[in-house]
C-alpha positions in Angstrom: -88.1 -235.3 24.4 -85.0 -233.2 25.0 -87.6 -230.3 26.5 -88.8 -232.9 29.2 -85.7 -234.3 29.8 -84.4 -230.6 30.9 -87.7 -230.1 32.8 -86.7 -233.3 35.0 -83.0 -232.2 35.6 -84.4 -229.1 36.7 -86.7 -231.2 38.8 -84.2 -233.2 40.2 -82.2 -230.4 40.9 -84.7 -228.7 42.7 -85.0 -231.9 44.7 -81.4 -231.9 46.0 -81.2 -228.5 46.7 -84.4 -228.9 49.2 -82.9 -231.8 51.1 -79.6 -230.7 51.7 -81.6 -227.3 52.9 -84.3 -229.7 55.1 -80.6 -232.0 56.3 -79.0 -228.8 56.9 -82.2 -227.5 58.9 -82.8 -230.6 61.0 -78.9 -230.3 61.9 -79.2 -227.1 63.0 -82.3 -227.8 65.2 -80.8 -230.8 66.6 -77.3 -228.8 67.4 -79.4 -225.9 68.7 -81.2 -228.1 71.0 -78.4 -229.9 72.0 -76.8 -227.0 72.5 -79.7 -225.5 74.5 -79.6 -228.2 76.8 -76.0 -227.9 77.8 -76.7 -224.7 79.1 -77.3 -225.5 82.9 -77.4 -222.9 85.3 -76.6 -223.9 88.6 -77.7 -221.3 91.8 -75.0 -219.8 93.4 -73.3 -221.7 96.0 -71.0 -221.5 99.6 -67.8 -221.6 98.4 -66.9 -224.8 100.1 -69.8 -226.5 97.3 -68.4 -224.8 94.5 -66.7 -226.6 92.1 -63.2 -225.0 90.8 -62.8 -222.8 88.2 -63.1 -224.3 84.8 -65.4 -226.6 85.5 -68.9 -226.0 84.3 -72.3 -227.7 84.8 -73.5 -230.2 82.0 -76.8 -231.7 83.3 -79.3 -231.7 86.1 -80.8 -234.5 87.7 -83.8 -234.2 90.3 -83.4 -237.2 92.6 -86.3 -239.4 94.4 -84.8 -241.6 97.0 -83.9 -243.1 100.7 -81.0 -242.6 102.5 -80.0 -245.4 104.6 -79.6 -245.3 108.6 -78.4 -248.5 110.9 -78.3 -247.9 114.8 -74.8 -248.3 116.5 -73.4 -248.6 119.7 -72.1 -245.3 121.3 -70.8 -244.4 125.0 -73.7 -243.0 126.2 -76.1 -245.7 124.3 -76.7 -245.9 120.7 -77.4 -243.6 117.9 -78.2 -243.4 114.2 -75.4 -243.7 111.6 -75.3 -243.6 107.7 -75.0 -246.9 106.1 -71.4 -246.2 104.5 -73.1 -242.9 102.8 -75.1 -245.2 101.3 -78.2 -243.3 99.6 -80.6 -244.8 96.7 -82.3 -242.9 94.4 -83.5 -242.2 90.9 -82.5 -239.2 89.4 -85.1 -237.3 86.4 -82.6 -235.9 83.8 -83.3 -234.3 80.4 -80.8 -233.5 77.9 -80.9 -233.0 73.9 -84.8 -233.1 74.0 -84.8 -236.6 75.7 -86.4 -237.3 79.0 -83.7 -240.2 80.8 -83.2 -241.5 84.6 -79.8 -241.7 86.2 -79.9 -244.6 89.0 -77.6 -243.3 92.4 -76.6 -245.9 94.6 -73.5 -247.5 96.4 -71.3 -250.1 94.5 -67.3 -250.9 94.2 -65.3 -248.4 92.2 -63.9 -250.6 89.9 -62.1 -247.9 87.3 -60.3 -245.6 90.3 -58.7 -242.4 89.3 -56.1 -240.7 90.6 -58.7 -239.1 93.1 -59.7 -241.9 94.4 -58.8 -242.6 98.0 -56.3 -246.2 98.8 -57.6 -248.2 99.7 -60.9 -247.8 98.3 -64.1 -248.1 100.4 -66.4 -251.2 99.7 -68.6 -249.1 98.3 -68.7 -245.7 96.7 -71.8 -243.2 95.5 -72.5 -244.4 92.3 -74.6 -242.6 89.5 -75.5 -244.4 85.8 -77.2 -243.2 83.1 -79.8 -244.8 81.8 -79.5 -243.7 78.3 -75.8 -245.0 77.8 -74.8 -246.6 80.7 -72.1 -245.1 81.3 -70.7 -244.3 85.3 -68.8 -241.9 87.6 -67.7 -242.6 91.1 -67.2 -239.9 93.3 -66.6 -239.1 97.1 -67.6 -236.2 99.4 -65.3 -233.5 99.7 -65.7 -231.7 103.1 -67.0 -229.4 104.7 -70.9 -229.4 103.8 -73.1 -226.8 103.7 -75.9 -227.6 106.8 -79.0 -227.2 105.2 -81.3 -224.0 106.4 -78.2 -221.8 106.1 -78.1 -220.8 102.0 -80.4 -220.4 99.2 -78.9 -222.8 97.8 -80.1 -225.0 100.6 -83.2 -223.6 101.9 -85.0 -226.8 104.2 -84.0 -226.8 107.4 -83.5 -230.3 108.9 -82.7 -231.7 105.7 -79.3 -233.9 104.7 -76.8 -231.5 103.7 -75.6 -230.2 100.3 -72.2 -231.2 99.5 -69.2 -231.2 96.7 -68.2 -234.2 95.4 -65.5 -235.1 92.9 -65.5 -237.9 90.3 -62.9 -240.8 91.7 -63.8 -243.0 88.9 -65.5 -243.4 85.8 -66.7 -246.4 83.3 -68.2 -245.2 79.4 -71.5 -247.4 78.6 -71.8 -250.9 76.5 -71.3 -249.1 73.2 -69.4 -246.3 74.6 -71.3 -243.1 75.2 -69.3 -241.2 78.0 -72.4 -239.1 79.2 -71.4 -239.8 83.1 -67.8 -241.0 82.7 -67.1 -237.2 81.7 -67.7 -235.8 85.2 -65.1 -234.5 87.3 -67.7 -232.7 90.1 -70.9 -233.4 91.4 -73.0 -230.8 93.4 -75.9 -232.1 95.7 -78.3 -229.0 96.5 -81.9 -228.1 97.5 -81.9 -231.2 99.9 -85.5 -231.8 101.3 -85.7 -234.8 103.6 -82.8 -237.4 104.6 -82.2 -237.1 107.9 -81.6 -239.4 110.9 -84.9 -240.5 112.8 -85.6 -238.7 115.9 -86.5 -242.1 117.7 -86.1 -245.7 117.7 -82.4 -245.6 118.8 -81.4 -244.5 121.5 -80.7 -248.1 124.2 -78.2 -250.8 123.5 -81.2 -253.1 122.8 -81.9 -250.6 119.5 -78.4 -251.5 118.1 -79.0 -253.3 115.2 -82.0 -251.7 113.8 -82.5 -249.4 110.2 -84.0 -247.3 108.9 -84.2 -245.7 105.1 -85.5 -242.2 105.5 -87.0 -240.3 101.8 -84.8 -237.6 100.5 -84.8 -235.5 97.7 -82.3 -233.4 96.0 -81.0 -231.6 93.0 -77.4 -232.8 91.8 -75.6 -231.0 89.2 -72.7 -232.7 87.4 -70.1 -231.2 86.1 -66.7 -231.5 83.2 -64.3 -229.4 82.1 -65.5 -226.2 80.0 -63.9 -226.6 76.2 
C-alpha cells in the first residue's frame, strides 16, 4: 500500500510539473505572438507625415471605403467639395493572432483632448475597433503629401496621405483601450478617392454627390514604453 501510494505522489508530481511547463509554454507563445504583432513597420515617410519622435506604430489597418463629395457653388460655377472630410470605410486589422475590422467614419467627438480644436466640428474622423470598441478622434494635420510624389504614396491621382493626431479618445464597453491609446494616425498608399472629373461644373449641378471608392493603409500610433 505504502509502495503505490509513493508511486501516485510521484505521479501527481509529475502531473504538476507538466502543466505548469504546458501554462508556462502557452504563455510564452501567446506573449511572443502578441509581441510579434506589435512589431509594425511602417515605410518611410515625407517628413510632414511623420509622426514625432517617440511615437511608434502599434497596428495596421488596410481600409475599403468611399469618400464623400457634394457639389458647391463657386465664382466661376460650381465644383466638387469633401463632405466635412467625411470618408467611410472598413478597415482589415490583425493583431495577437486575431483577424478584427476597425469601422472609419465621421461622428461628434464627444471625449476632446487637449488637441482637439474649439469649437469642435460637427463631426470628426472617427475609427472603432471592432474587437473592444473602443475609439480615437483625430484631425488632419497639414500639409499632405500629394499622392504620385513618394513611395510612400505611389498612385497618382489618388486622395492624399496625410498625419493625423488623436483629439479624442473613448475605451470600449468593458474597457479595452486598443484605439483610445492613439496619439497619431498615418494614412498612406492611397489608391482612389478623388473628386469626379464631371457632373459639376454649372450652378444647376449644385446640390449633387457623389461617394467615390478609396483605399488606403493607416497606421496608428502611441507612445513607445
Amino acid at each position: 500500500m505504502m509502495q503505490n501510494h509513493g508511486q501516485q505522489l510521484n505521479k501527481t508530481k509529475r502531473f504538476r510539473t507538466l502543466l505548469v511547463a504546458a501554462l508556462s509554454l502557452g504563455y510564452g507563445l501567446t506573449t511572443g505572438s502578441y509581441a510579434a504583432a506589435q512589431k509594425i513597420k511602417p515605410p518611410t515617410t515625407p517628413a510632414p507625415i511623420t509622426p514625432p519622435a517617440g511615437n511608434s506604430a502599434f497596428l495596421v489597418g488596410h481600409a475599403v471605403g468611399t469618400q464623400g463629395y457634394v457639389c458647391l457653388p463657386t465664382s466661376t460655377g460650381a465644383s466638387w467639395t469633401v463632405i466635412g472630410s467625411r470618408p467611410e470605410a472598413i478597415l482589415s486589422a490583425r493583431s495577437s493572432g486575431r483577424d478584427f475590422e476597425i469601422t472609419h467614419f465621421l461622428s461628434p467627438d464627444t471625449n476632446p483632448n487637449k488637441f482637439a480644436p474649439t469649437p469642435l466640428p460637427f463631426g470628426s474622423p472617427t475609427w472603432r475597433s471592432s474587437r473592444d470598441g473602443s475609439v480615437v478622434w483625430a484631425k488632419a494635420l497639414t500639409p499632405p503629401v500629394a499622392s504620385g510624389s513618394d513611395a510612400s504614396c505611389p498612385n497618382t491621382g489618388a486622395i492624399p496621405c496625410l498625419l493625423l493626431q488623436a483629439i479624442g479618445s473613448k475605451p470600449g464597453p468593458s474597457g479595452g483601450r486598443r484605439m483610445s491609446q492613439t496619439t497619431f494616425i498615418q494614412r498612406l498608399n492611397t489608391n482612389g478617392g478623388s473628386a469626379p472629373d464631371t457632373g459639376c461644373s454649372t450652378s444647376t449641378d449644385v446640390g449633387k454627390q457623389a461617394l467615390v471608392p478609396y483605399t488606403a493603409d493607416y497606421y496608428f500610433y502611441a507612445p513607445k514604453r
